[in-house]
N, C-alpha and C positions, 0 to 999 in steps of 0.2 A: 763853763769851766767849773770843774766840782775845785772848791776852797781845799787845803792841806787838812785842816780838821774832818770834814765831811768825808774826805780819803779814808785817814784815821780810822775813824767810827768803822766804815765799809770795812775795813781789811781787818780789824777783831772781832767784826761779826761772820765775814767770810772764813776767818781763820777757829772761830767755835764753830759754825756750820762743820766745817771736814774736821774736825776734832772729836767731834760727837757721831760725824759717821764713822769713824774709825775706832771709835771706844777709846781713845788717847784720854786718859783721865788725867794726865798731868800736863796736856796740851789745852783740854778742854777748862783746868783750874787754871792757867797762865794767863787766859783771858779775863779773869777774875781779878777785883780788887780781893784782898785776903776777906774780909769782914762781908763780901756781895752778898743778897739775898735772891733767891729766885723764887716766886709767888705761884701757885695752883689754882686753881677754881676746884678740884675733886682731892685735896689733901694737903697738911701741912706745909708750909715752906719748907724751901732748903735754906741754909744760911752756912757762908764759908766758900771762898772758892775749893778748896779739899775736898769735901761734902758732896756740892755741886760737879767736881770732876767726876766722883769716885761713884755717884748716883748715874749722872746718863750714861758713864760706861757702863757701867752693870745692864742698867734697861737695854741700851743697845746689843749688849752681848747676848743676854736672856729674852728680848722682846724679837731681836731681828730686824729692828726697824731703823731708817735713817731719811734725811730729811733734804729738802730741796733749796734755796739760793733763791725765790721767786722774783721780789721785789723790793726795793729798800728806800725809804725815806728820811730824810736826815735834819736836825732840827741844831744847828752849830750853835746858835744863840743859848740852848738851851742843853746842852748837850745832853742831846738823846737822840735817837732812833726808832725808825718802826720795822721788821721785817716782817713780810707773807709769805710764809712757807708751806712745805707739801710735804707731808710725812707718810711715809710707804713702808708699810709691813710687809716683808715675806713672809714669814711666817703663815699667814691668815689673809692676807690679800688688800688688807684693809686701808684705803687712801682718808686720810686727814687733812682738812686746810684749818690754816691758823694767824696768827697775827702774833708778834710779839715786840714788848715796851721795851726800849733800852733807854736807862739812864747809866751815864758815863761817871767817870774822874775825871775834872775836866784838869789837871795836870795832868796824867799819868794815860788819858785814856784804856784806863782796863772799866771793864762793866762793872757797877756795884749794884743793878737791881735788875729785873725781869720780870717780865707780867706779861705770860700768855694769854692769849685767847684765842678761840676753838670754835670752827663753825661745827656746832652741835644744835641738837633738839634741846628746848629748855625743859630741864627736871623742873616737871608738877609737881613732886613731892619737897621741894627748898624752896622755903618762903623766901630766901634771900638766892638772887643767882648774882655770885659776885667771888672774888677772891677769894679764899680762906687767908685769915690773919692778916689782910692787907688794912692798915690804918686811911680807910678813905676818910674818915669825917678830918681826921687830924691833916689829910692832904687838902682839905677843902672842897671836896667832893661832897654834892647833898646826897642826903642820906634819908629821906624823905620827900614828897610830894609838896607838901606845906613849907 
């Protein structure tokens, strides 16, 4: 039996999933705490659910692409989430799988952060393959070998 929170979580991930494939940029920021951050590995943050709407719609309207519902696991103690998704270009044909970090509000349940990840080939040329601008040491993440 999935908990009421664990629901929660599901249904404003399900509910960004089809907001983003529809380029709903004001449906896409409702899931959004106002202040969210969303994280890159190949470019700055986003920060703002406004920001955040008003960015994948654009990419989706201009890229052609939209994304799949794969799998979802849900962490209620901590409120977060993981979803694996499938991102499909028309455009260019091009299929992506990915992973993505949800931390919650855990009043309000809207998303305040995101941290994708991308099955890709690791860039040779980046000594560091990691977020751009994500605070790992300050999350307690090492940051070194030693």
């Amino acid at each position: 039996m999935t908990s009421p929170n664990a629901a929660r979580m599901q249904q404003v991930i399900r509910a960004y999933v089809q907001a983003c494939n529809e380029a709903d940029a004001d449906a896409i920021a409702a899931c959004f705490t106002d202040d969210a951050v969303f994280y890159f590995p190949w470019r700055a943050r986003w920060a703002g659910a406004a920001v955040i709407g008003a960015n994948f719609a654009k990419v989706v309207r201009e890229q052609g692409v939209g994304w799949t519902f794969d799998q979802l696991l849900t962490d209620v103690d901590r409120h977060a989430a993981a979803l694996e998704w499938t991102r499909f270009n028309a455009h260019t044909g091009q299929v992506v799988r990915g992973v993505e970090w949800f931390d919650f509000d855990p009043q309000t349940f809207a998303i305040r952060e995101v941290r994708p990840y991308i099955a890709a080939p690791v860039n040779p040329d980046a000594a560091r393959q990691e977020l751009q601008d994500f605070d790992y040491a300050g999350r307690g993440y090492p940051t070194s070998r030693s």
